[in-house]
N, C-alpha and C positions, 0 to 999 in steps of 0.2 A: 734859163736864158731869157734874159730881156726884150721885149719887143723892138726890134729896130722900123728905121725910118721904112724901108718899104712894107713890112706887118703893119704899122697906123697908118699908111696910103691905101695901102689893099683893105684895112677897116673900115677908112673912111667911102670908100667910094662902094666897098660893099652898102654900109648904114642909107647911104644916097639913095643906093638901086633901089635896097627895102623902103625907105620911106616915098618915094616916088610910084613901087608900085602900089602900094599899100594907099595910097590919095589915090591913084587913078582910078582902082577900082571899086574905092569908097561911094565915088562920083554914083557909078552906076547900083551899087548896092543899096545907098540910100535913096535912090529910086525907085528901085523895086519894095522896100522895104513902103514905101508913101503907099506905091499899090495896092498892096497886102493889105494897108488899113483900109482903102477906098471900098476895093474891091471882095466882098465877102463869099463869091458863088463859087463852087468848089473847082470845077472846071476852068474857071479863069485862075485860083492860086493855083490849082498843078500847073498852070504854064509860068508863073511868078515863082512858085517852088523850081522849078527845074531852070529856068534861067540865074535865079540867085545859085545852086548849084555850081551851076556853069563859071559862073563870075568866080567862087570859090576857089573852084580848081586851077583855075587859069592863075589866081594871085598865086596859090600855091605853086602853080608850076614855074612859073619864073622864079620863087625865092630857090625851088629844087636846084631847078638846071644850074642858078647862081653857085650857092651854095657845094654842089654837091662835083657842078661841073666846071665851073671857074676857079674855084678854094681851091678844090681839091681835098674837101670834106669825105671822108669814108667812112661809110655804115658796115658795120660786121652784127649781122642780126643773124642770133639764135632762136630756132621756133618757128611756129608758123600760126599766121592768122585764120581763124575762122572764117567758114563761107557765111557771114551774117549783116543782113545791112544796119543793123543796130545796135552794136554791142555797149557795155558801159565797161570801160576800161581807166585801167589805175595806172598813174605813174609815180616815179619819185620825181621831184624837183629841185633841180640845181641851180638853174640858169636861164635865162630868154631862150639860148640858145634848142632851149629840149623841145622847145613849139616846133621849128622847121623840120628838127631829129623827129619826131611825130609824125610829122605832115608826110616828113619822108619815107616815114616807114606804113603808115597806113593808109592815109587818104590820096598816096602815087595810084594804089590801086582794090584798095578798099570804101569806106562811106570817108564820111566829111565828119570833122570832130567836132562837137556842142560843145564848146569849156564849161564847166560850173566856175565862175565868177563872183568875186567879192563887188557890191551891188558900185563900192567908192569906183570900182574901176571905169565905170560908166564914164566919169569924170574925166579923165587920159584923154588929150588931145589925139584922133583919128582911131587908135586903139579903142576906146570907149567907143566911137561912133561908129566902128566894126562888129561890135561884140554887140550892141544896141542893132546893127541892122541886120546878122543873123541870128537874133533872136537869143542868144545863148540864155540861157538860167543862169538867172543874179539871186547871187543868195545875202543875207544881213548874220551868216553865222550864228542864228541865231538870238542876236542881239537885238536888242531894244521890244518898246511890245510887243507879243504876238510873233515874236522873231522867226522862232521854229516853226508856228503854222503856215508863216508865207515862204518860208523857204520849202516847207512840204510842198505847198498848192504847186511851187516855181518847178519844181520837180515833176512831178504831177502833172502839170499842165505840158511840160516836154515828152513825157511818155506817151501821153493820149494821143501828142501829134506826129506819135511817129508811124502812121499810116498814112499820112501824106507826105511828111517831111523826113527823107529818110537823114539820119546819121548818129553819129556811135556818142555818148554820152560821155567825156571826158573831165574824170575827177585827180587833179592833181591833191592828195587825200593829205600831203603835209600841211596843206594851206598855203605856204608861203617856202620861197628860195633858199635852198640849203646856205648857212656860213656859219664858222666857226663860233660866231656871236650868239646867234642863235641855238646851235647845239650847244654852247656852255650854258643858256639861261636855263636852257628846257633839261638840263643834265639828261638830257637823251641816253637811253640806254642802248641806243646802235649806237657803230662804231662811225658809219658815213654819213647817216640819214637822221632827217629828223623823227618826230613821231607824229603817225599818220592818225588824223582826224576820224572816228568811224561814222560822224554827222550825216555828213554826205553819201557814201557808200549807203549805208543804212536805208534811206530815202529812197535813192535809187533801186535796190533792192523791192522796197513794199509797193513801187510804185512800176517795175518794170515789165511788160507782159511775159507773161509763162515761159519757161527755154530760153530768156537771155541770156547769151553767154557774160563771164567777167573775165577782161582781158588784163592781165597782170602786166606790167613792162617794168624792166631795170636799165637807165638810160647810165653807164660808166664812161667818161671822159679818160681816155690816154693821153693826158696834157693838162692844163690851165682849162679853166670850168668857165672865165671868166667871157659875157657876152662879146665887151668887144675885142678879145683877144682870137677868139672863133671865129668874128667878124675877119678879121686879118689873116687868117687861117693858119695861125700857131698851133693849135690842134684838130690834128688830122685825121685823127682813128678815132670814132666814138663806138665803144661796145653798144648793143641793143639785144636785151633778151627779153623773150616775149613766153609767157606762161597763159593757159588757158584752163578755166575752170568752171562747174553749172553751177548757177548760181542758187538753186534749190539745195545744192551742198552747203552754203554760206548759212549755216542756225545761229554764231555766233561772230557776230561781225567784228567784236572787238579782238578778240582771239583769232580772230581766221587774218587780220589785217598784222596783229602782231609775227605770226608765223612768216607771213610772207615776205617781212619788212627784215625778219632775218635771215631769212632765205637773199633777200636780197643785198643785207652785209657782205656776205660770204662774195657774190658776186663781183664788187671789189677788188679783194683779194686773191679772185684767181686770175694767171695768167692769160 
């Protein structure tokens, strides 16, 4: 069924809320981000760490309550999270939409997500200068000189700081938005998904302290995947199943990412 006129007024004015509040809290994040650089003594960032915190969750909390209590967006999540403030967790990716389905499932009441980022994204009007003021890990995939050694350090340098800066490492491991264009270039051998990268994962891994957990997630859409059609609230039931695993179990990452990715087919196809 088609979007009618009231599905792209409910998008539109959903898209409004999100970009209004997303610049409002910019304001103050890139402020605190200026401090960070001024101010180097440890005592003064934990109070710039936990205020950027703060500013995070309040963005998040408004796209939730939008989303989840004006749409009329519903989570059915399988699984349960770990009690850890810094996990590195995987997801598949479909759509903008799987960021707020995150937000919602983890950082309501667990840590705040670090994305691993493509370095171009930096570029994205407000988006980029979000992702720039908490710091996330930009990575060059490897690309151009020395690509992979700074994409280790970028990793690297986010694990070391997670004794002051708490939050969960988030590697969406396709790289890029599930579509059917894509799944026919890469003749992906799942049936939903693309094929997941073990670049990242890998990284994270050699670089993450002792007992990090790795949080699995399968984000399935009962509807239209498409961002602004969930803007609209065309789909209204998103599955979320959430698998946990030590990451001291992970010896073969290319293989351990392939299992899960068909574990995660399957998920799919059930009712």
């Amino acid at each position: 069924m088609p979007m009618n006129i009231a599905h792209h007024l409910i998008a539109f004015i959903s898209a409004t809320v999100v970009a209004i509040n997303l610049a409002f809290w910019l304001i103050w994040l890139m402020l605190l981000a200026l401090l960070k650089l001024i101010f180097r003594n440890d005592p003064i960032r934990h109070w710039i760490n936990l205020g950027t915190e703060w500013c995070y969750r309040r963005t998040v909390g408004v796209h939730n309550f939008w989303m989840f209590q004006v749409v009329g967006v519903r989570l059915h999540v399988t699984g349960e999270l770990p009690d850890h403030p810094s996990p590195i967790i995987l997801s598949n990716h479909q759509t903008w939409m799987d960021i707020p389905v995150l937000h919602g499932v983890i950082t309501k009441k667990g840590p705040t997500l670090k994305f691993l980022i493509k370095r171009e994204l930096l570029w994205v009007p407000i988006i980029g200068w979000i992702c720039y003021a908490l710091s996330f890990p930009r990575l060059n995939r490897g690309k151009g000189s020395g690509g992979k050694t700074k994409d280790f350090a970028a990793i690297q340098a986010f694990s070391s700081s997670l004794h002051t800066e708490r939050g969960a490492l988030m590697n969406f491991a396709e790289g890029t938005r599930f579509t059917e264009q894509k799944h026919e270039n890469q003749n992906s051998p799942y049936q939903h998904l693309l094929v997941p990268r073990p670049g990242g994962l890998k990284i994270a891994l050699e670089t993450a302290p002792a007992g990090t957990p790795v949080i699995d997630v399968t984000v399935v859409y009962d509807g239209p995947r498409n961002f602004w059609q969930c803007l609209g609230g065309r789909t209204k039931d998103i599955k979320v199943v959430i698998r946990t695993y030590d990451s001291s179990e992970i010896l073969n990452v290319r293989s351990w990412l392939d299992a899960r990715w068909q574990e995660k087919d399957k998920f799919f196809e059930a009712p």
